[in-house]
N, C-alpha and C positions, 0 to 999 in steps of 0.2 A: 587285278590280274586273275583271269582264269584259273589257273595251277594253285594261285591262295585257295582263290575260292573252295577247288575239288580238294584240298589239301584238308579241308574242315569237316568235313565225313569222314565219318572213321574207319568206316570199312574202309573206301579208299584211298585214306593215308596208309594202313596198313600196305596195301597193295604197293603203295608209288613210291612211299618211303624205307631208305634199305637203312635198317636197324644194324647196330654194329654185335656179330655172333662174340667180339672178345669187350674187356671193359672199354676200351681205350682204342677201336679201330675200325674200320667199315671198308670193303671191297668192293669197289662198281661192277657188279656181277651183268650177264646180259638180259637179266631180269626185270635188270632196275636202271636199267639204260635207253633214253628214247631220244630221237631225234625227229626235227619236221624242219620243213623250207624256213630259211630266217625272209624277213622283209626284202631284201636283197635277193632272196632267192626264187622270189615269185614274181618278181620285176622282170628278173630275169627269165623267168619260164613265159610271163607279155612275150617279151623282147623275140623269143624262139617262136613262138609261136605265128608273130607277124611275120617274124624270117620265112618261116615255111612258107604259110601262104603266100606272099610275095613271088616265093619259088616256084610255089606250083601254077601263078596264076601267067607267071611269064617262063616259063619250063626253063628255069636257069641252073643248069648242072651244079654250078661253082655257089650260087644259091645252096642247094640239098646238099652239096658239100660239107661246107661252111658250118650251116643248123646242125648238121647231125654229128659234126665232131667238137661246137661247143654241147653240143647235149650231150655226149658221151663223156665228156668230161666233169661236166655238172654230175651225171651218175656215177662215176668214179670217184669223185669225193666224198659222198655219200660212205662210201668202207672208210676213207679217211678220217671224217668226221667222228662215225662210230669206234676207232680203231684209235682213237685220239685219247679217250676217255675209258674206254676198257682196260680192267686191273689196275688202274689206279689203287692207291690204297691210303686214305686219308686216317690220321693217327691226331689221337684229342694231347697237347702239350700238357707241362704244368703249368699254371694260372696262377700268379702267386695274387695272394689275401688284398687285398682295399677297404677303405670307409666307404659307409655310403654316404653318395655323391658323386663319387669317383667314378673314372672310365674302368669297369671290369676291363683286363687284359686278356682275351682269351685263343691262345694260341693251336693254329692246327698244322698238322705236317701232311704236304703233301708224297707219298713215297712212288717213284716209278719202278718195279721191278721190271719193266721189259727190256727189250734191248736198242728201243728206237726212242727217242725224244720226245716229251710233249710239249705243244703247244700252242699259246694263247687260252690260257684258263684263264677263268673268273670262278671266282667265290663269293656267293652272296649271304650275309646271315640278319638278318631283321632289314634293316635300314643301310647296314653297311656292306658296302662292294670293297673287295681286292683283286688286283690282278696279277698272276703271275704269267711274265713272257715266256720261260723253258722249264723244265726239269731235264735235263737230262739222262740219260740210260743208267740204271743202277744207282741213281740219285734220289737225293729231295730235296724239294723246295718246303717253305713256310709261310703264311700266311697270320697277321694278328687281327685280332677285331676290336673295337672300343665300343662297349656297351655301357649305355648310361645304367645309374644305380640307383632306384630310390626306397630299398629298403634292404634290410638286415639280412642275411643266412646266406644260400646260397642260390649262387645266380647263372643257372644253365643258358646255352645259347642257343638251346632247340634245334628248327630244322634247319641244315646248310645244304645250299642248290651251289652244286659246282656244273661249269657251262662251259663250251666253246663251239667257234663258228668256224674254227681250222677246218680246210685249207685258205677255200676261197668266197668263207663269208656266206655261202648261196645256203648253208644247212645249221642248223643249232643245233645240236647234242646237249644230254644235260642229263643229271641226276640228284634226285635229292638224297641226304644221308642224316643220320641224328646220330649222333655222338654222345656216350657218357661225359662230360667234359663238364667243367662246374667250376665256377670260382666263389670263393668263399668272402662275402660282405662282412666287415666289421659296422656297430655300430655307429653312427656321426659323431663324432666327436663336440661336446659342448665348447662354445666358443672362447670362453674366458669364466669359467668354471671357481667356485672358492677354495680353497685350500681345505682338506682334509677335514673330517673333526679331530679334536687332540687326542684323543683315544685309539682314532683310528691310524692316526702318521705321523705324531708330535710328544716330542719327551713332555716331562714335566714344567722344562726350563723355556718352551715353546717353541724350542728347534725341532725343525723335522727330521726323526729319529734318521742315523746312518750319517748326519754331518753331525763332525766333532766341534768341538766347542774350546779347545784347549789351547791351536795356539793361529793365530790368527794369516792365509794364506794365499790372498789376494781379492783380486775383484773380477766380478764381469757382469756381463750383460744381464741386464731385468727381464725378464719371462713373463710371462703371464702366467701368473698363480703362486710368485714367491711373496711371500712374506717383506711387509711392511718395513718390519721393526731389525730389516736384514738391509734395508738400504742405507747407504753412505750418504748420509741428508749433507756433510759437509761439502764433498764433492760437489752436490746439484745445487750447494748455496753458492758455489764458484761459477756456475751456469755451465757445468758437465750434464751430461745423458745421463739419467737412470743404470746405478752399479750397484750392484748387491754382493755383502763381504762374504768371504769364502772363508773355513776355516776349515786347520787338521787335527784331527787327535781321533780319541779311540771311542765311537759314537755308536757304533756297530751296531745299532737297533734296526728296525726293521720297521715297514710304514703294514698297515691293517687296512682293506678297504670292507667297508662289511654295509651291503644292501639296505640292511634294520635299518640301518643309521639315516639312509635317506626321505626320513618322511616328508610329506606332504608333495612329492614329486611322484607320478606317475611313471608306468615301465617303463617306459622310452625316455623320459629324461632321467630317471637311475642309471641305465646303460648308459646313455650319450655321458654321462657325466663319471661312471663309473671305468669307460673304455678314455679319457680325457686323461682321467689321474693316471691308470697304466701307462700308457706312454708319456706322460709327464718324469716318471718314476724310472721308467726300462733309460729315457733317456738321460737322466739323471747320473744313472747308476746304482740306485738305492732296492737294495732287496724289498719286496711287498709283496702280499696275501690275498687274498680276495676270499669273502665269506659269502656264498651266495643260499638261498632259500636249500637247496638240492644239495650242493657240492662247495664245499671248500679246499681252496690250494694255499699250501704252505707258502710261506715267504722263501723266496727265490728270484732269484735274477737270470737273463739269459734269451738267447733268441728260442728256445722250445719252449719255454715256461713263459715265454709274451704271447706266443701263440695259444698255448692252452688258454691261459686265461683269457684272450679276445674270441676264440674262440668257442667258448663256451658265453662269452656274452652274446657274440653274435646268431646263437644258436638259441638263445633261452627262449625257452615256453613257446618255440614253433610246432609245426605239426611232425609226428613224428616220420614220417617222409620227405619233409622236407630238412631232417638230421641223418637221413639213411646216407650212409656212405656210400 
């Protein structure tokens, strides 16, 4: 597409592209608003054009008629079209956190402060299209995008080209805008990862610290990454499923995850394997710590304290622009 293309020089991104003046919002000003004929619209200006000459070549009143009050029309939509997309005002959502792999979520608002409706918008942002049919007056609508993931930190969804052909199709209008708007990548999760070292999430007795050991509380399902020597062999010798014993009493330790510990694996499988155990744990329910090279977090449990800590996996040793809030 032409518009990519012009879109890769920089001076003229700066120019085409309207930057948002607050963190989180951008206004289709008349700066950064253009319109041209769509395919439909130049068909149509054939179409007029053979009408005229038709008319003039056989002086048919109702001919010249005809031509000049669809063309008056075609130019009439022209303020429609631009008038469609002016003052819009598109707002970056919250994006909540993913692994990578995952489909970033990344959600925009579209606000209409005017007093008249818009519509047939499209939003384009990489590869993906949505379409919103109205907003209404003093309303918004929203649109979400699903962007693939193939690495850690955070994952902007750059430029978005919001468009429409309102009324009659004959004219495109369009704008691009760039939004502060970012979602935060954790990293992959290792797929069936070992159990802790004992140092780092296992009593002495080789429970992992925070399950008691005192008085015996049922069964459930096998996970991936429990402990062997916790399954009920008697059960699976009756030809049960995989169950591992549950127990209560007062365990109350806390599990350690600590970086050191994982030699001979490279950064990315320490993280992949280090963000594994955290949600292994958050899900659990068992307090845990993370020791990393920079920064250690105390053992805590919790939806803020899972986030600190995957968060600062998913950020370790990027550049520091790419950690700037």
């Amino acid at each position: 597409m032409l518009g990519e293309q012009l879109l890769r020089i920089p001076a003229l991104r700066r120019r085409l592209v309207k930057r948002g003046t607050r963190p989180d919002e951008v206004v289709i000003d008349n700066s950064h608003l253009y319109i041209l004929p769509s395919r439909q619209g130049l068909l149509f200006a054939v179409v007029l054009l053979v009408m005229l000459i038709g008319s003039i070549n056989y002086t048919n009143n109702m001919g010249f008629m005809l031509t000049f009050l669809l063309g008056s029309l075609a130019i009439v939509s022209i303020l429609h079209s631009y008038r469609n997309l002016k003052g819009l005002t598109l707002r970056a959502g919250r994006n909540p956190p993913v692994f990578t792999g995952e489909y970033a979520k990344i959600l925009v608002y579209i606000d209409n402060p005017g007093r008249m409706a818009r519509h047939l918008l499209t939003l384009t942002c990489e590869d993906e299209r949505r379409a919103v049919e109205q907003v209404a007056a003093l309303q918004h609508g929203s649109v979400q995008f699903l962007l693939k993931t193939t690495q850690r930190g955070w994952r902007r969804p750059g430029r978005i080209k919001i468009e429409s052909t309102y009324p009659l199709g004959l004219f495109r209008a369009w704008s691009w805008v760039e939004l502060n708007s970012r979602c935060l990548i954790y990293p992959r999760q290792e797929p069936d990862p070992p159990l802790p070292p004992l140092e780092a999430g296992e009593s002495e007795h080789g429970a992992r610290q925070g399950e008691g050991m005192e008085d015996f509380a049922g069964l459930r399902g096998y996970r991936h990454g429990d402990s062997l020597r916790h399954v009920a062999w008697k059960a699976v010798a009756r030809g049960q499923p995989l169950l591992i014993k549950q127990f209560s009493g007062s365990g109350g330790g806390s599990a350690w995850f600590v970086w050191d510990e994982l030699a001979g694996l490279d950064r990315e499988q320490r993280l992949s394997r280090l963000c594994r155990w955290v949600v292994d744990a958050d899900r659990e329910g068992i307090e845990y710590g993370l020791k990393m090279p920079a920064h250690t977090f105390a053992p805590d449990s919790g939806e803020q304290h899972r986030y600190q800590v995957l968060q600062n996996l998913a950020l370790y040793e990027l550049d520091e622009k790419d950690k700037a809030d």
